[in-house]
N, C-alpha and C positions, 0 to 999 in steps of 0.2 A: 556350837563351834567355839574352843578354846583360841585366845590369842595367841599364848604362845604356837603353838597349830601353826598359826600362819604368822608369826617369826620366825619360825624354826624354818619354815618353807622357802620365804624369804632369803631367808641366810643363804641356803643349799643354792638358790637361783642367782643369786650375788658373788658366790664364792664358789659356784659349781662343782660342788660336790659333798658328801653327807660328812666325809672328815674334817675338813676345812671348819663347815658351818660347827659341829660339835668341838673344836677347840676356842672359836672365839664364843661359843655361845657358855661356855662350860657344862656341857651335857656327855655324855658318855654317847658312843656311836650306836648302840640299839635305842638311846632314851629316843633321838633326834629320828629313826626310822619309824619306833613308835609313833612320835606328832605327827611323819606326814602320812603315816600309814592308816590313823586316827581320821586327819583330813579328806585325804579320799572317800575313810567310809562313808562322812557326813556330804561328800559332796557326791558320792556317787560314781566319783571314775577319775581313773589314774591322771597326776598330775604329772610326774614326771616318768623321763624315759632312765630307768637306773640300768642299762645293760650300754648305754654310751659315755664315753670317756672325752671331754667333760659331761655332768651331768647337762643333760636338758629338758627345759621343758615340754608337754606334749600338747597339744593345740586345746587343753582344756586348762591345762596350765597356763598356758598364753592366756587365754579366755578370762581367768581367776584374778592373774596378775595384776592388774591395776585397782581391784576391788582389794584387795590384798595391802596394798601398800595405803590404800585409802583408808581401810579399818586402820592400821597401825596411827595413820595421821590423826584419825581423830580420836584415839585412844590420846595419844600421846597430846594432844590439847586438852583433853577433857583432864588430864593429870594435872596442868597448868592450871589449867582455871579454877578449880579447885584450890591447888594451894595458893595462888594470887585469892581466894575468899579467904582463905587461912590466914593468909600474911594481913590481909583488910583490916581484919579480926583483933589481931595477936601483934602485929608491927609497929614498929617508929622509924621516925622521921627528923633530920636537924636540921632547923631554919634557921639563917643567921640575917639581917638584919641592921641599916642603922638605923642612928636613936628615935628622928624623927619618924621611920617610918614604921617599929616599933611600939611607937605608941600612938598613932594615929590611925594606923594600916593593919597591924597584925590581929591584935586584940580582937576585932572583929570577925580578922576570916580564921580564928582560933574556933571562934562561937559557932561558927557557921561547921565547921568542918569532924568541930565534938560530935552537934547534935549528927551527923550524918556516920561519925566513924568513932564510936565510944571506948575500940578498945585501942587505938593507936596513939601510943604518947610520941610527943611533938618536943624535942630538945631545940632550946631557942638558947641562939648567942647572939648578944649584941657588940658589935664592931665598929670600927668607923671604915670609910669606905675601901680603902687601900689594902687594911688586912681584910676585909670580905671577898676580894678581890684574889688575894693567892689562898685565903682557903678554899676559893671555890675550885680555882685550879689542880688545887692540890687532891681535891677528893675530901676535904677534913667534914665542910660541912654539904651533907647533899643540895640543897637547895639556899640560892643566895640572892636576894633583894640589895639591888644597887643600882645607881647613873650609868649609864654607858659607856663612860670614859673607865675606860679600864687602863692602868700602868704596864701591862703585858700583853705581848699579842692573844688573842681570843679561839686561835686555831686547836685548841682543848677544850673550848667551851661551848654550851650551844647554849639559846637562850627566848624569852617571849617577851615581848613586850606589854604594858602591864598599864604604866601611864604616864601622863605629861604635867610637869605642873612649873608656876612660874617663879622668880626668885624676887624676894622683896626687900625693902626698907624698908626700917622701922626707927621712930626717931620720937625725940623727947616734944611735949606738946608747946615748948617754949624755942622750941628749934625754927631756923626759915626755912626747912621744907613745909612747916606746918600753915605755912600762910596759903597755899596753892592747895587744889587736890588733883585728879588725874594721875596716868602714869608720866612718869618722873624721866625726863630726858636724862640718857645717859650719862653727856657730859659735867652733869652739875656733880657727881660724884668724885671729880678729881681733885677738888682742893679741897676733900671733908674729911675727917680724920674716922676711919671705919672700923667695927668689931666686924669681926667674922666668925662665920661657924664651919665647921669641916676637917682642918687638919688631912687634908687629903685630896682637896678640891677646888674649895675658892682661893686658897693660899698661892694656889699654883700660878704664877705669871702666864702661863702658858692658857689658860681657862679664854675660854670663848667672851666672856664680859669684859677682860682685861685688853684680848685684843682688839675687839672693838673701841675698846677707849683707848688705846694707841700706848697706853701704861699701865701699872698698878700703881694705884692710890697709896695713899699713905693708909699707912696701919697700923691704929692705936691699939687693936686687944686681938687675939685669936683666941679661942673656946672650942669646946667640943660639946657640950647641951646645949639647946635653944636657949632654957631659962636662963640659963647664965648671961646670955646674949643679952635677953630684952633688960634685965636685970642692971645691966652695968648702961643698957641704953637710958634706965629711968633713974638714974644716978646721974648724968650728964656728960656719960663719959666720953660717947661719940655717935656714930648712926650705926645701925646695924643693917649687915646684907644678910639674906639669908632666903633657904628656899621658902615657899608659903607653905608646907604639910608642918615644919619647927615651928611658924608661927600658932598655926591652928592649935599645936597642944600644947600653947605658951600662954602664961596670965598677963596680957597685951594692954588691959584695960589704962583709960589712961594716956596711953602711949599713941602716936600716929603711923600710920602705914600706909605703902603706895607703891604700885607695880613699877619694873623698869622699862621706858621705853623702847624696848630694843628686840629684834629679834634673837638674837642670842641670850637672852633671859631669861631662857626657859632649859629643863632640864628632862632627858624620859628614864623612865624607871626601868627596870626588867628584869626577870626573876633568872639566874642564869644556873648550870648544873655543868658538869664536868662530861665530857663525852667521852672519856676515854672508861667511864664504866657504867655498867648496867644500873640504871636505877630499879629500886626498891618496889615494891606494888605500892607502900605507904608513900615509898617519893609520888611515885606517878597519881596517888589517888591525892595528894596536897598541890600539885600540879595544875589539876584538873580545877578544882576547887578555886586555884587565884585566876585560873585563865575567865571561869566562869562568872565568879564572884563579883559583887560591888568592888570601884574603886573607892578611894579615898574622895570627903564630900571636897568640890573648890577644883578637883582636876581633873585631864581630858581627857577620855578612855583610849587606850592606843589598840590598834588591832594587827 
């Protein structure tokens, strides 16, 4: 039994009649007689009634008909699935990224996702959060690691959660936070002169730490790498906030650190994708891969 056979069959029972079916099919009106004439023989007995106007089925045709439409279903996956192996194969994929998580996060599930998918290369861009944010929107980059707080609404975006981690102080070893250990009550943050990191985050007065402490602090440095943070913090220049994944791939030693007291101290990750278009078989197979994967060491798994 040929497929086309019974597309062509199809067609005639969809659009009732063998003219109809041969202009949408592109077949000339005896090629289209021929398949179903072909089909009967292999089946045995007439399908349809060709001396009624519309055409119709005959009760072996009825009979036929749902087998019919179920060969074509799974013809026409078995074609998918295939080429999503092709794509596995042959594909890429662009992950954007920021720095912190870049280099503490990516790196890894890089390694993890070569050895399983060796011919899909992986375009990585690193951003700070705000442009990660309309490129995901935008469709620029398919898949995009960031906070949750997004500057636009999210009704284009669909997204998984990924992890939780907490945001810390980091201060010179001659500093008084260094006299204490434990997490660090909130308040003691407001007469200290602070670096920050983000350009897109903590800056924001609006940020969940800020309103819990009723203001934003005074602000000696903004930066956008970690190292630069701890850097100007072991210079004396002020304290540093920052989330703990910048600290992990920061050269800290030296230096003292200490979680914030607060429940708004913390921040979740999640990898987000644009819904207004199809993803790729290499999106969805890099997809898979973070949803499954280790997180970052030090933070909470989210599900």
């Amino acid at each position: 039994m040929e497929l086309h056979w019974v597309t062509t069959f199809l067609a005639i029972n969809e659009h009732k009649g063998f003219g109809r079916a041969a202009d949408l099919l592109g077949y000339s009106q005896p090629t289209v007689s021929n398949h179903v004439a072909a089909l009967e023989r292999e089946l045995g007995t007439p399908l349809l009634h060709r001396d009624r106007r519309p055409v119709e089925l005959t009760q072996a045709g009825a009979a036929f008909l749902p087998h019919a439409l179920a060969l074509v279903r799974e013809a026409e996956a078995a074609k998918g699935s295939v080429a999503e192996v092709l794509g596995l194969r042959r594909g890429s994929v662009s992950l954007g990224a920021y720095p912190s998580a870049m280099a503490a996060y990516v790196p890894g599930l890089l390694s993890s996702f070569r050895a399983r998918y060796p011919g899909i290369a992986v375009r990585l861009l690193e951003m700070r959060a705000n442009d990660l944010a309309r490129a995901a929107s935008s469709g620029e980059i398919e898949l995009v690691l960031r906070p949750t707080r997004w500057p636009e609404p999210q009704d284009t975006l669909n997204g998984l959660p990924l992890w939780r981690e907490r945001y810390m102080v980091v201060f010179h070893p001659t500093h008084a936070l260094a006299k204490q250990d434990g997490p660090l009550p909130l308040d003691e943050l407001a007469d200290l002169d602070l670096i920050l990191t983000g350009h897109g985050e903590l800056e924001s007065p609006t940020h969940p730490i800020w309103r819990r402490l009723g203001r934003r602090p005074r602000l000696a440095y903004e930066v956008t790498q970690p190292q630069s943070l701890v850097e100007l913090v072991r210079h004396g220049l002020g304290v540093g906030v920052t989330n703990e994944l910048s600290l992990s791939v920061s050269a800290t030693e030296g230096l003292g650190t200490r979680y914030l007291d607060t429940t708004a101290g913390v921040r979740d990750i999640w990898v987000w994708w644009s819904s207004d278009r199809t993803q790729s078989p290499a999106a969805k197979a890099l997809l898979t891969c973070m949803r499954d994967g280790a997180r970052p060491p030090g933070t909470t798994r989210l599900e």
